[in-house]
C-alpha positions in Angstrom: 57.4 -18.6 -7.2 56.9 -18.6 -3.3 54.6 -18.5 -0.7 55.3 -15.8 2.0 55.5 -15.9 5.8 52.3 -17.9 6.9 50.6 -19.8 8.8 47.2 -22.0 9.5 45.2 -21.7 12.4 44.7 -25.4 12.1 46.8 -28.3 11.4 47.7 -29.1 7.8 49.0 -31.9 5.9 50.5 -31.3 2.2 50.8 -34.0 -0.1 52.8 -32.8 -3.3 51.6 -34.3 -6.6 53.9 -32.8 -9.3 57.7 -31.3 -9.4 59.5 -30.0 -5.9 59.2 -27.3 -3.6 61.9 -26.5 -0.8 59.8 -25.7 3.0 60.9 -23.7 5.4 59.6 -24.3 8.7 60.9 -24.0 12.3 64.5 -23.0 11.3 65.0 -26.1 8.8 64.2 -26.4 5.1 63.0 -29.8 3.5 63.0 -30.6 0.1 59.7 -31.6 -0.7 58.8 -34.1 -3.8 56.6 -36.3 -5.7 54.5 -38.5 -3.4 56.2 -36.9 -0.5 53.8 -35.6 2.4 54.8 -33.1 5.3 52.2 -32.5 8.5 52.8 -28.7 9.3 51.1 -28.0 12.9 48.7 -25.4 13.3 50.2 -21.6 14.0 53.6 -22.8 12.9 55.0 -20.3 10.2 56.6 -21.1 7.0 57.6 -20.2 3.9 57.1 -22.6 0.6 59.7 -21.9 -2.2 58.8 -23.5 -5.5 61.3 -25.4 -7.3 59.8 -26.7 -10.9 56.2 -27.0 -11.9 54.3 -28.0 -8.7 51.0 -29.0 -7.8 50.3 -30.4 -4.3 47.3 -31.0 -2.2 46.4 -29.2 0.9 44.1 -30.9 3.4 43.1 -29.2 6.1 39.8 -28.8 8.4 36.9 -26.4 7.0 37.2 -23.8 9.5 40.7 -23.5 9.0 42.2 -20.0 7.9 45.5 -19.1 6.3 47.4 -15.9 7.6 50.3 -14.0 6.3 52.8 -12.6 8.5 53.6 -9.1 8.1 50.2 -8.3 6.4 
């Protein structure tokens, strides 16, 4: 499973809980895992590219919005 071309309008910080997922963001990919956490800054697209069963949490502020690229 994957997550498209997207972005936040505000800056996010994923914490993964369960399995692996590989980001893609500014040109690089990082292998994301179990207690691992990644800041993504707002407006920056990325992809997320699930790896095994995954679970992560996304914190972010309220007024925040998710947009798809190409959409």
């Amino acid at each position: 499973m994957s997550m498209p071309d997207h972005f936040s309008t505000k800056e996010a910080v994923l914490m993964i809980q369960i399995g692996s997922a590989t980001l893609k963001i500014k040109g690089e990919e990082h292998l994301l895992t179990k207690h691992h956490s990644f800041i993504i800054p707002a407006a920056e697209h990325h992809t997320l590219v699930l790896k095994e069963n995954f679970q992560a949490i996304v914190i972010m502020e309220v007024d925040s919005e998710i947009k798809f690229v190409n959409s």
